[in-house]
C-alpha positions as a printed Julia matrix, in Angstrom:
101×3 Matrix{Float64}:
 104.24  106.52  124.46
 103.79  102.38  122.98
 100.3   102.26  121.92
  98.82   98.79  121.23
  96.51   97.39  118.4
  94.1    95.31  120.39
  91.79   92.94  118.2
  89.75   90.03  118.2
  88.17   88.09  115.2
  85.39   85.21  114.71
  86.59   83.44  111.65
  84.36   82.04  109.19
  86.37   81.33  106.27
  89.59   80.37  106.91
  91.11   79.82  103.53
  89.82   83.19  102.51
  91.03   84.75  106.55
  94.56   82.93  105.91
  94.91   85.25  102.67
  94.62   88.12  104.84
  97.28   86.69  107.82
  99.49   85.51  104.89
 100.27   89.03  104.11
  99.78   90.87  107.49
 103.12   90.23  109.59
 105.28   91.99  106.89
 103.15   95.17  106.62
 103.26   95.44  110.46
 106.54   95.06  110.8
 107.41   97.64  107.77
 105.07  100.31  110.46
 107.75   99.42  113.55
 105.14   97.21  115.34
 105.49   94.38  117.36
 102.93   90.98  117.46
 102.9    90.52  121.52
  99.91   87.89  121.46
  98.29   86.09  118.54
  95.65   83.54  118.23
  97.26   81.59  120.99
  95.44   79.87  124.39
  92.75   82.47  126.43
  89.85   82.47  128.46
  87.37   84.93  128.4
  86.57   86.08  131.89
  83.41   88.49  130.99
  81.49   89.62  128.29
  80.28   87.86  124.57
  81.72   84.76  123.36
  81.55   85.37  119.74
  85.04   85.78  119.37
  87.95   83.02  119.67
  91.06   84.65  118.22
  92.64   87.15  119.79
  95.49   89.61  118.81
  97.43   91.91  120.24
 100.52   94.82  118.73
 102.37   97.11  120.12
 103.6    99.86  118.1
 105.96  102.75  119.37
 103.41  105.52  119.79
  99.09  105.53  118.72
  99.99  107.52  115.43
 102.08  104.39  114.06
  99.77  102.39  114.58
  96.32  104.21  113.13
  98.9   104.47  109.9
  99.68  101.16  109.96
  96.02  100.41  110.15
  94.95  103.12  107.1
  98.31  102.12  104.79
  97.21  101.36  101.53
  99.24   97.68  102.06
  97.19   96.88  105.1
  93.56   98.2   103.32
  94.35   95.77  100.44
  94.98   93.17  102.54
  92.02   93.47  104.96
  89.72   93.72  101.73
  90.14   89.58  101.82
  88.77   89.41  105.67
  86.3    92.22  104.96
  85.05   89.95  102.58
  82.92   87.54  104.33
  86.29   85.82  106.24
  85.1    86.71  109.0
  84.06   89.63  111.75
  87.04   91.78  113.51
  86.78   94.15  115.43
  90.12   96.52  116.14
  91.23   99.14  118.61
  94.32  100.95  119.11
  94.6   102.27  122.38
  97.52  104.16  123.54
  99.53  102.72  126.68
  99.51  104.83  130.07
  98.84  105.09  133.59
  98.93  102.02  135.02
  96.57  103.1   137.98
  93.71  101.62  138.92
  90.68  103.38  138.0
């Protein structure tokens, strides 16, 4: 089942951030995953407005992903956002019933 990588970031460094998105679209596409939104237009409809970049992956099931996530490529690179670049906060949620709860 396609599990999806949802995240959204407040940037406050982006020269230091851009390190960090420099090297991120290889090392998701070396875990099978797919960019389906990123950083483009949105309006936030309810909650906190301390984000305004917005991301979102799909990968082919939840376990690609969290290994994409914990690869020692992907650590290394988040070390430049984790250092002051900015705040992010991640979730990989795994697709499924469409339903209405």
């Amino acid at each position: 089942m396609a599990a999806y990588w949802v995240a959204r970031a407040r940037i406050d460094d982006p020269v230091q951030y851009k390190r960090y998105t420099d090297l991120v679209p290889a090392i998701i596409a070396s875990h099978g995953g797919r960019v389906l939104a990123r950083g483009g237009r949105f309006q936030i409809m309810e909650g906190p407005e301390d984000f305004h970049r917005f991301i979102v992956i799909e990968f082919q099931t939840l376990e690609a992903g969290v290994a994409c996530f914990q690869s020692p490529e992907y650590v290394a690179a988040a070390a430049f956002r984790r250092g002051g670049a900015g705040i992010v906060e991640n979730v990989i949620v795994e697709g499924g019933d469409a339903t209405p709860t």
